[in-house]
C-alpha positions as CSV (number, residue, x, y, z in Angstrom):
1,X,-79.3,-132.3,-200.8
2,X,-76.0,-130.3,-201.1
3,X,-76.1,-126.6,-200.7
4,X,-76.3,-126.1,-204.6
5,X,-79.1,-128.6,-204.9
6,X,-80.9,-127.3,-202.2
7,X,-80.5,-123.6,-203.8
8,X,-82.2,-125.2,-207.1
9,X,-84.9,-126.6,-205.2
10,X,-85.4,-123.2,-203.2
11,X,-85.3,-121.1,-206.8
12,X,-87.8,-124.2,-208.5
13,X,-90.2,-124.0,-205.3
14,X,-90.2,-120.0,-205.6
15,X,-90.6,-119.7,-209.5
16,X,-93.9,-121.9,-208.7
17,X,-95.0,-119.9,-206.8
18,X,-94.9,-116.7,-208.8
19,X,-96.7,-119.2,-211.9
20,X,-99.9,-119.7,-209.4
21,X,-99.4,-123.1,-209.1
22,X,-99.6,-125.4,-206.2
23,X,-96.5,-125.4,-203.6
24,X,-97.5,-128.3,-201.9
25,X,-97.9,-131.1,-204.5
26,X,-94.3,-129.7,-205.8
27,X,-92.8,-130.0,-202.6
28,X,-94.3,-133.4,-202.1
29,X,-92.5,-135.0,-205.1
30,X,-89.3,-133.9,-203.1
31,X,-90.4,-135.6,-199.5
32,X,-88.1,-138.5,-199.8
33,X,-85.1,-136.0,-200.4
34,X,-82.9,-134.8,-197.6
35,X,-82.6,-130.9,-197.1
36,X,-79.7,-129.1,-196.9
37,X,-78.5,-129.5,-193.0
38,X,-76.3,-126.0,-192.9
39,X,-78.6,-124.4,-194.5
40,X,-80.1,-121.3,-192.0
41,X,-83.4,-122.0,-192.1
42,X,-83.4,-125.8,-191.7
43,X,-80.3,-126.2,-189.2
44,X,-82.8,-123.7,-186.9
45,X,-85.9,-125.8,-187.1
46,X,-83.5,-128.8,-186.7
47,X,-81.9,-127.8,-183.4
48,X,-83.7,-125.0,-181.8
49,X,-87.0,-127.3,-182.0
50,X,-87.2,-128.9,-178.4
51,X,-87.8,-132.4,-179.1
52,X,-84.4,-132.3,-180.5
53,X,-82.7,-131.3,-177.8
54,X,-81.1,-134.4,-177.7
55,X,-79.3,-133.6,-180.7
56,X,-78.3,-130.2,-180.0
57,X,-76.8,-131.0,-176.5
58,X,-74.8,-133.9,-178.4
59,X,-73.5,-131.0,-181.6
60,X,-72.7,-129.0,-178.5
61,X,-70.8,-131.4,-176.3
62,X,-68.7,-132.6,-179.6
63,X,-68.3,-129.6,-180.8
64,X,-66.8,-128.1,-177.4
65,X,-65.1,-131.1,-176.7
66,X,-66.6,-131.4,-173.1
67,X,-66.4,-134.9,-171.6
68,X,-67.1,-135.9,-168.2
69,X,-68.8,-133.6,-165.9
70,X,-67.9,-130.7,-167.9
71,X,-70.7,-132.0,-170.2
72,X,-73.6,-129.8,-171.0
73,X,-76.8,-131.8,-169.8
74,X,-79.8,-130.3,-169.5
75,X,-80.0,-126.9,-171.7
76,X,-82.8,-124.6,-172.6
77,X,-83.1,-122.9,-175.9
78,X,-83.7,-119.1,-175.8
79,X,-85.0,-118.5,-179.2
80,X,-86.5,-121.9,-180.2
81,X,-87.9,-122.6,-183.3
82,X,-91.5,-121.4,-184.0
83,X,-93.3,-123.9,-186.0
84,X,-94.6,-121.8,-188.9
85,X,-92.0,-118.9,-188.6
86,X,-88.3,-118.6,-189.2
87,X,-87.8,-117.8,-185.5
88,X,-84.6,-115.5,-185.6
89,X,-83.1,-112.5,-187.4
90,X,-80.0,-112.7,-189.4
91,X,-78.5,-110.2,-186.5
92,X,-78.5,-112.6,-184.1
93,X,-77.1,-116.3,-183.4
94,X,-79.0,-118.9,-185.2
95,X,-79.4,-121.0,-182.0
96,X,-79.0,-119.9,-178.2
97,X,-79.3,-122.3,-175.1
98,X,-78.3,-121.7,-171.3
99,X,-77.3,-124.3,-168.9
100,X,-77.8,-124.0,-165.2
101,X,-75.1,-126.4,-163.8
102,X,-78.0,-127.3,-160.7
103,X,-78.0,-123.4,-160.4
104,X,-74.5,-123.4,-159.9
105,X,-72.5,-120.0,-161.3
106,X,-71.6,-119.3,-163.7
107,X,-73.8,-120.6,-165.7
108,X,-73.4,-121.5,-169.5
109,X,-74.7,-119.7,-172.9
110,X,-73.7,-121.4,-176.2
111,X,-74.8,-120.0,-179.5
112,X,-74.4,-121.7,-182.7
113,X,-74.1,-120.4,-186.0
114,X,-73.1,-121.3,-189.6
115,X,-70.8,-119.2,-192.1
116,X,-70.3,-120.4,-195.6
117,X,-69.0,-117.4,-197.2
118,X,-65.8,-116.0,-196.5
119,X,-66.8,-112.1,-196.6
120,X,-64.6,-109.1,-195.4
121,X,-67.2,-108.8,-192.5
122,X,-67.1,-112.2,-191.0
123,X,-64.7,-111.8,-188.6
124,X,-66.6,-108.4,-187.9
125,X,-69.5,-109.8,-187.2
126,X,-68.6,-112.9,-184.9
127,X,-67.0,-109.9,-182.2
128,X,-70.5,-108.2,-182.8
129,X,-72.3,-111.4,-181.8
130,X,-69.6,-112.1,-178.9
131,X,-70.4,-108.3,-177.4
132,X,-74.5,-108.5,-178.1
133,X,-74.1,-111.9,-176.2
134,X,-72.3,-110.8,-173.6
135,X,-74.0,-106.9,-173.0
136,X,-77.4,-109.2,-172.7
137,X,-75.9,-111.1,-169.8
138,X,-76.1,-107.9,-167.4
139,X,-79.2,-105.1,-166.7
140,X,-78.5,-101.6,-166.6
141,X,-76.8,-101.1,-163.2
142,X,-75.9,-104.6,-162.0
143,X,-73.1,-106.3,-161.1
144,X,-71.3,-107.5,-164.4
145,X,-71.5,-111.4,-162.9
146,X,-70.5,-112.8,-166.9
147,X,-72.5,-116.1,-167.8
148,X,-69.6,-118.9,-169.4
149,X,-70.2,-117.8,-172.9
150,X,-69.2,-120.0,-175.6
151,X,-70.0,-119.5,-179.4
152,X,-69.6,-121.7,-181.9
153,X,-69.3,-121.1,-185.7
154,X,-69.4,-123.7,-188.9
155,X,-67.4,-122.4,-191.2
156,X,-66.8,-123.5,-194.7
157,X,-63.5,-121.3,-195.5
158,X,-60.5,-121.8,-193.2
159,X,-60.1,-119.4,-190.7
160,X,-56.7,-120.8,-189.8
161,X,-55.7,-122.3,-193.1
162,X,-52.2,-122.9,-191.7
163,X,-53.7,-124.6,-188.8
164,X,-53.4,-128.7,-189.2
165,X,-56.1,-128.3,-186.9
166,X,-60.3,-128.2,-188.1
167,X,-61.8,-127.0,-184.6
168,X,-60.0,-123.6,-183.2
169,X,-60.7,-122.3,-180.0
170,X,-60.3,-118.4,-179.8
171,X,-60.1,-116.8,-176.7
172,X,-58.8,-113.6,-174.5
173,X,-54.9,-114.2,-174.0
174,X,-51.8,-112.1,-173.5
175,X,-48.5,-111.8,-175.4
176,X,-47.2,-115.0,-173.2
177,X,-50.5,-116.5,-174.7
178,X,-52.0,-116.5,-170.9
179,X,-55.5,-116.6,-170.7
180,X,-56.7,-113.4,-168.8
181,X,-60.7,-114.7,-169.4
182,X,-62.0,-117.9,-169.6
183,X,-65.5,-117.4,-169.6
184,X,-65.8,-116.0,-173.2
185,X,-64.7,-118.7,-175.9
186,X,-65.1,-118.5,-179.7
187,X,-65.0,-122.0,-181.4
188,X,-64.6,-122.4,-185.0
189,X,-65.2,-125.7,-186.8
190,X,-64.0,-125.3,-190.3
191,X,-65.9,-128.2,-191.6
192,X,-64.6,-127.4,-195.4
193,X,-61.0,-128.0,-194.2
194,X,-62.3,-131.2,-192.2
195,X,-64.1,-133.1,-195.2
196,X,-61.2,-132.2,-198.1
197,X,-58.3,-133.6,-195.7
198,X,-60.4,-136.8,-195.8
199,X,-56.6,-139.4,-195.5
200,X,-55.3,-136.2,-192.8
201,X,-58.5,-136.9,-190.6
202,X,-58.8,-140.3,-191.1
203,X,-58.2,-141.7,-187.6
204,X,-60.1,-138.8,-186.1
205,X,-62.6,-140.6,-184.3
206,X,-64.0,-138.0,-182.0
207,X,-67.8,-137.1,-181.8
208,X,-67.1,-134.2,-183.8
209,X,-65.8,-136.0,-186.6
210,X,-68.8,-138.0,-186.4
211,X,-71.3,-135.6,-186.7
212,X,-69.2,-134.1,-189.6
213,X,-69.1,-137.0,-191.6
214,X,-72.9,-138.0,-190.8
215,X,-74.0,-134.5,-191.9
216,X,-72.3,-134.6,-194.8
217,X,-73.4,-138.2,-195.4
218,X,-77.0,-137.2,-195.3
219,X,-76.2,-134.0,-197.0
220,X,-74.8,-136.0,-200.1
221,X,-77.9,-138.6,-199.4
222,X,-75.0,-141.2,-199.3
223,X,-74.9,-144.3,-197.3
224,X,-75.9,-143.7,-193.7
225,X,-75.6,-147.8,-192.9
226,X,-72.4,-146.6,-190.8
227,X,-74.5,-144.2,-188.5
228,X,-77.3,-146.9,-187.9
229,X,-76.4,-148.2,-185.1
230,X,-76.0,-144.7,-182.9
231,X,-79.8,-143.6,-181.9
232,X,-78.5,-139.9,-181.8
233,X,-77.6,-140.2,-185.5
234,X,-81.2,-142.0,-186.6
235,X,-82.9,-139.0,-185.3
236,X,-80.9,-136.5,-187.4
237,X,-81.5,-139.0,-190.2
238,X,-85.4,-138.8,-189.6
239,X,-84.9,-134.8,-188.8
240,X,-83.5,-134.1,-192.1
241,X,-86.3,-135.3,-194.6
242,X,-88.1,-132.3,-196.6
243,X,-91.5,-134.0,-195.6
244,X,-90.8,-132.3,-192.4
245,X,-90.8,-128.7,-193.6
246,X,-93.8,-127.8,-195.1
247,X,-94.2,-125.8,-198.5
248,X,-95.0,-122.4,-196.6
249,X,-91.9,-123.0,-194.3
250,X,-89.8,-123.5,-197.1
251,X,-90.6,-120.0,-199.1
252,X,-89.3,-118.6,-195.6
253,X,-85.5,-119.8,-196.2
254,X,-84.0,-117.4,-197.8
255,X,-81.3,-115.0,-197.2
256,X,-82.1,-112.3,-195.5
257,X,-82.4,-108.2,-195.9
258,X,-79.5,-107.8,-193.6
259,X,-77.5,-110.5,-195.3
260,X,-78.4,-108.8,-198.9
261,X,-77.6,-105.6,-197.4
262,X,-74.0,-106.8,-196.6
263,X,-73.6,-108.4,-199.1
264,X,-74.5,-105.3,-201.3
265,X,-72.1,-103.3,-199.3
266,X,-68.8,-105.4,-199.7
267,X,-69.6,-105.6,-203.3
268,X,-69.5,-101.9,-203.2
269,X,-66.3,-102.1,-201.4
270,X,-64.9,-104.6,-204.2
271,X,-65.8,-102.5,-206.6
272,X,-64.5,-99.5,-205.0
273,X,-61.1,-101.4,-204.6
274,X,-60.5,-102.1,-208.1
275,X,-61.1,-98.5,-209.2
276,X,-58.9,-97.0,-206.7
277,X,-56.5,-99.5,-207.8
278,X,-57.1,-98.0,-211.5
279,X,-56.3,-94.9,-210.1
280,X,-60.1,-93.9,-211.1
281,X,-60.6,-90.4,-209.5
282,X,-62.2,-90.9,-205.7
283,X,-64.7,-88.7,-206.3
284,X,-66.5,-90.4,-209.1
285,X,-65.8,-93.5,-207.0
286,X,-68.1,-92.1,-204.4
287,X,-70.3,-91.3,-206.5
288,X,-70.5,-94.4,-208.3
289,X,-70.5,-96.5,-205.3
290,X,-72.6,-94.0,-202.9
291,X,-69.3,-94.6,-200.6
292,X,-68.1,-92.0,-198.8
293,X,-64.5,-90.5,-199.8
294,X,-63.5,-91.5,-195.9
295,X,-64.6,-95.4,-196.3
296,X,-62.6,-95.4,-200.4
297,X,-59.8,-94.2,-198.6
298,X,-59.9,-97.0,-195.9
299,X,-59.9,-99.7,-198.6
């Protein structure tokens, strides 16, 4: 399903709910259907589930771009997916793994996470994932010996929308554009930017832009005969189909208090904006808002 469909189904499935009525027969009329990959809740139990692993170490590899013995080959997953919960808070990365490298330092950490919505606070709360990351590599009073960190965002806004390029790699540089760290790398796929520019990415035949278009094939429930052939591929097919997630699961995906909570505030601050902008006294925008005068002011 596409992210709208899926919603409808999500908003359907809950309004049965509240009427009594039975969950599982309604979710069974939908067990041919695909679910929404991206969405939070599915892309968890998806990749942070370990038979999949195969899967995820693939995403990872294309998304990173790592060939050779740069590869990532045997990871574990931190937080993995808890049949019958949702397995991880909004607060954190929806998918962590380490990789040893045959015990080798340093090792690797890769989280991956999805961002559809282009709020003021995105940018925020990557950096806020990039230090809680990063603080959890080292105990009070140890050596700071940094794990090779590397988180990686789907995006469906362009974080670089002069960029001719879909995947950005953001790291620690200098003015000469230097590297002064390479063991703490931000990558952001902007996969809206990669499946509007369909003729601009035509001849992109990198494993990235194979799992974009065969996510977004499945997403659309389109033709998948042009992923048959790749083994990786028929797994995500399989992985996809609502009869995996059961009813109960499935009143579980939603977003979250912390997500509504943000969401709440920048609405605030929106809101804030355009009275300040109306010259609307700042007092009675604090106290229609409950902002302080500070934050108004900020805007």
């Amino acid at each position: 399903m596409t992210r709208e469909d899926f919603a409808e189904f999500l908003g359907k499935l809950k309004e049965t709910k509240e009427k009594g009525q039975d969950i599982d027969a309604f979710v069974k009329k939908f067990e041919h259907r695909n679910v929404y990959f991206y969405n939070d809740g599915c892309i968890k139990k998806i990749l942070a589930s370990e038979k999949n692993l195969m899967l995820t170490t693939d995403l990872i590899n294309a998304a990173l771009n790592l060939i050779g013995s740069d590869r990532i080959d045997n990871p574990k997953l931190v937080n993995p997916f808890i049949p019958g919960e949702l397995g991880y808070r909004s607060t954190e990365p929806d998918i962590l793994l380490t990789n040893d490298r045959n015990g080798n330092f340093p090792r690797d950490r890769i989280s991956i996470e999805v961002q559809h919505e282009h709020k003021s606070l995105f940018r925020e709360r990557l950096v806020l994932y990039v230090a809680r990351l990063t603080s959890n590599m080292v105990k009070a009073g140890e050596i700071p010996c940094l794990d090779n960190l590397n988180v990686v965002s789907f995006l469906f806004f362009d974080a670089f929308a002069g960029s001719p390029n879909y995947r950005q790699t953001v790291q620690l540089k200098n003015q000469e554009q230097r590297i002064y760290f390479d063991r703490q790398t931000v990558t952001l796929i902007e996969v809206a930017k990669f499946l509007k520019n369909p003729q601009r990415f035509a001849n992109d035949n990198s494993r990235l832009a194979q799992w974009l278009r065969a996510i977004d094939t499945l997403n659309n429930e389109g033709d998948f005969s042009e992923f048959a052939n790749d083994p990786v591929f028929n797994v995500l097919q399989n992985e996809v189909k609502l009869c995996n997630f059961s009813a109960r699961y499935l009143m579980t995906v939603d977003m979250s208090d912390v997500d509504k909570a943000i969401e709440r505030y920048e609405e605030k601050r929106e809101i804030a904006k355009k009275m300040r902008d109306k010259n609307v006294d700042i007092s009675i925008i604090a106290e229609t808002t409950n902002l302080s005068e500070e934050e108004i002011r900020a805007l």
